[in-house]
C-alpha positions in Angstrom: 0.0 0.0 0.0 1.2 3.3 -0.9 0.4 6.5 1.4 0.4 10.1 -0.3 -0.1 13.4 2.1 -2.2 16.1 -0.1 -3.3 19.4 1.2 -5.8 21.0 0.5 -4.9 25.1 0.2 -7.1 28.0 -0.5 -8.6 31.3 1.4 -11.6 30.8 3.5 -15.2 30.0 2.4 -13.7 28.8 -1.2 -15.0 24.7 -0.3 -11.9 22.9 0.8 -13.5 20.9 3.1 -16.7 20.9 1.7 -15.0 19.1 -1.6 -13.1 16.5 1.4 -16.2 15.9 2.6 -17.5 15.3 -0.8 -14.6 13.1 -1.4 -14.5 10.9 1.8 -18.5 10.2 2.6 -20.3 11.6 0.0 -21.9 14.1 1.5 -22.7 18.5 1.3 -23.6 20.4 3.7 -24.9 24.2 3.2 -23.5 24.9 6.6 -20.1 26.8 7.1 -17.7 25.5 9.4 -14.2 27.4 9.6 -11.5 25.2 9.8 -9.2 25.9 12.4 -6.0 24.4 12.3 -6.1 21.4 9.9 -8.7 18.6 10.0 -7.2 15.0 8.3 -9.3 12.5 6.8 -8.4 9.3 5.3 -9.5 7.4 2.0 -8.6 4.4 0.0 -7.8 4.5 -4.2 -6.9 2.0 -6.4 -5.1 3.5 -9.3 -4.7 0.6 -11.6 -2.9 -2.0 -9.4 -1.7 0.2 -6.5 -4.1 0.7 -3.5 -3.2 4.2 -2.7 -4.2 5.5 0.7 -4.6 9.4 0.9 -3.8 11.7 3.8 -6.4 14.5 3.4 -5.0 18.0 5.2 -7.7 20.5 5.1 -5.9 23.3 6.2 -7.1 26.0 7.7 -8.2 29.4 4.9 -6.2 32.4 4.8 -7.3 35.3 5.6 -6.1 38.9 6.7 -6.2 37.3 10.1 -4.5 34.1 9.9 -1.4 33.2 7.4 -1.1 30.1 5.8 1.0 27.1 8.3 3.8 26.3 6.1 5.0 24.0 8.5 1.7 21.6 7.4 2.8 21.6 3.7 5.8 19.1 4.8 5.8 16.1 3.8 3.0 16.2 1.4 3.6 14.3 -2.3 0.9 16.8 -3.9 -1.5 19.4 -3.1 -4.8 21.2 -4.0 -5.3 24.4 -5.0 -9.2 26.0 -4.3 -10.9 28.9 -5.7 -14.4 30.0 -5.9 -15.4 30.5 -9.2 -18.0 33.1 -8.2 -15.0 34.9 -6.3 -12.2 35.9 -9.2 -10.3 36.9 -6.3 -10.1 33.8 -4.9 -8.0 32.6 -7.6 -5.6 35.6 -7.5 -5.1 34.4 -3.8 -4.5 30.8 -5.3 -1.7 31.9 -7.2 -0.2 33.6 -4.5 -0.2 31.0 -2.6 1.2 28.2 -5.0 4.4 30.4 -5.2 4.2 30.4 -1.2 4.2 26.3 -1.5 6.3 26.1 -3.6 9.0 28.0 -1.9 8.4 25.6 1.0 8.2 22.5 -0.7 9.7 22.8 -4.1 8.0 21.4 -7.1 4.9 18.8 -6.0 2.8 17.4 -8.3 -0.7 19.8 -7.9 -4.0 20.6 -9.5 -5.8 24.2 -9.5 -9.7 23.0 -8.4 -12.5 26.5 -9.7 -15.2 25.2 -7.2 -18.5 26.0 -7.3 -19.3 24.8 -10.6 -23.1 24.5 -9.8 -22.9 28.5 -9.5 -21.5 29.0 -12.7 -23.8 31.4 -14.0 -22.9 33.6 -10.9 -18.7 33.2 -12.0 -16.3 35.9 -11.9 -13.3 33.8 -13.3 -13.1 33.9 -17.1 -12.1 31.4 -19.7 -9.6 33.3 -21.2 -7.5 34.0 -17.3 -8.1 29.9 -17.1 -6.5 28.7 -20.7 -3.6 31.0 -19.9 -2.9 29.0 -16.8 -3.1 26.0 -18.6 -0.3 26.9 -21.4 1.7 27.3 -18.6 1.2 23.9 -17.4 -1.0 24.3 -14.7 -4.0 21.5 -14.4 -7.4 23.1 -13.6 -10.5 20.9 -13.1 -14.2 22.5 -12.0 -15.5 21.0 -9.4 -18.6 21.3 -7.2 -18.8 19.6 -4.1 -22.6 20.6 -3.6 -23.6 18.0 -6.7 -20.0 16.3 -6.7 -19.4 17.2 -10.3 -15.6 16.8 -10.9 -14.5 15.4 -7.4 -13.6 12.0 -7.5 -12.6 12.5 -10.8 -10.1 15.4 -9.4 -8.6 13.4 -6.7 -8.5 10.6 -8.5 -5.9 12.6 -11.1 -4.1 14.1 -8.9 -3.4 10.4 -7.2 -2.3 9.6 -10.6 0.2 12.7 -10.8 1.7 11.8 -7.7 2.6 8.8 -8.4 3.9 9.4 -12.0 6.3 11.7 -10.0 7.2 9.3 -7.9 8.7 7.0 -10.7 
């Protein structure tokens, strides 16, 4: 069995641990709950004939009042990135905090995840900002962990890209 560490990185009220939840049991909740600290949860893969058993870190969204923990990025073999598609500065945050990352833990295999897709009528974050990413190699999925659209299939690709790197 293989264990990966991914965290789960964002500002506040963007759906990290909404799209965990999503993830791990199946389930939504319209109820906010700040995460203080980071809250771990645990589930099993199999990516072709590996059983790969993930270390969820839902860390805690920056704010003006609280800084991201570097110190939980350690050990991690990949992360998430989380922006609200109906918040475009959400994703300027994101970027600002992949550089953060990766100045603490060099280059990880990661995916940028525009939640909210179920609310995309009401986005802010345009097409055009998106493809640029992508020419410069970034991964960007939309998710929505209200109707699960994109979830498993995000988690399930970065498990894949984690262990591609690891070869």
């Amino acid at each position: 069995m293989i264990k990966k560490k991914i965290c789960m990185v964002g500002v506040f009220a963007v759906g990290k641990t909404s799209l965990v939840q999503r993830f791990v049991k199946s389930l939504f909740s319209d109820k906010y709950l700040t995460t203080v600290g980071v809250k771990i949860d645990k589930k099993s893969l199999r990516i072709g004939e590996e059983v790969v058993d993930l270390m969820l870190w839902d860390l805690q969204g920056e704010d003006e009042f609280q800084s991201l923990q570097v110190s939980y990025l350690r050990g991690s073999s990949g992360y998430f990135l989380v922006a609200d598609g109906t918040r475009e500065w959400t994703l300027d945050r994101a970027m600002t905090l992949q550089q953060k990352v990766q100045q603490t833990v060099g280059d990880l295999p990661f995916m940028l995840l525009i939640n909210k897709a179920d609310l995309s009528e009401s986005w802010e974050i345009d097409e055009k900002r998106l493809s640029e990413l992508v020419e410069t190699g970034w991964s960007i999925m939309r998710t929505s962990a209200r109707t699960g659209q994109g979830v498993e299939e995000a988690f399930n690709a970065l498990a894949i890209k984690m262990l591609e790197a690891q070869k």
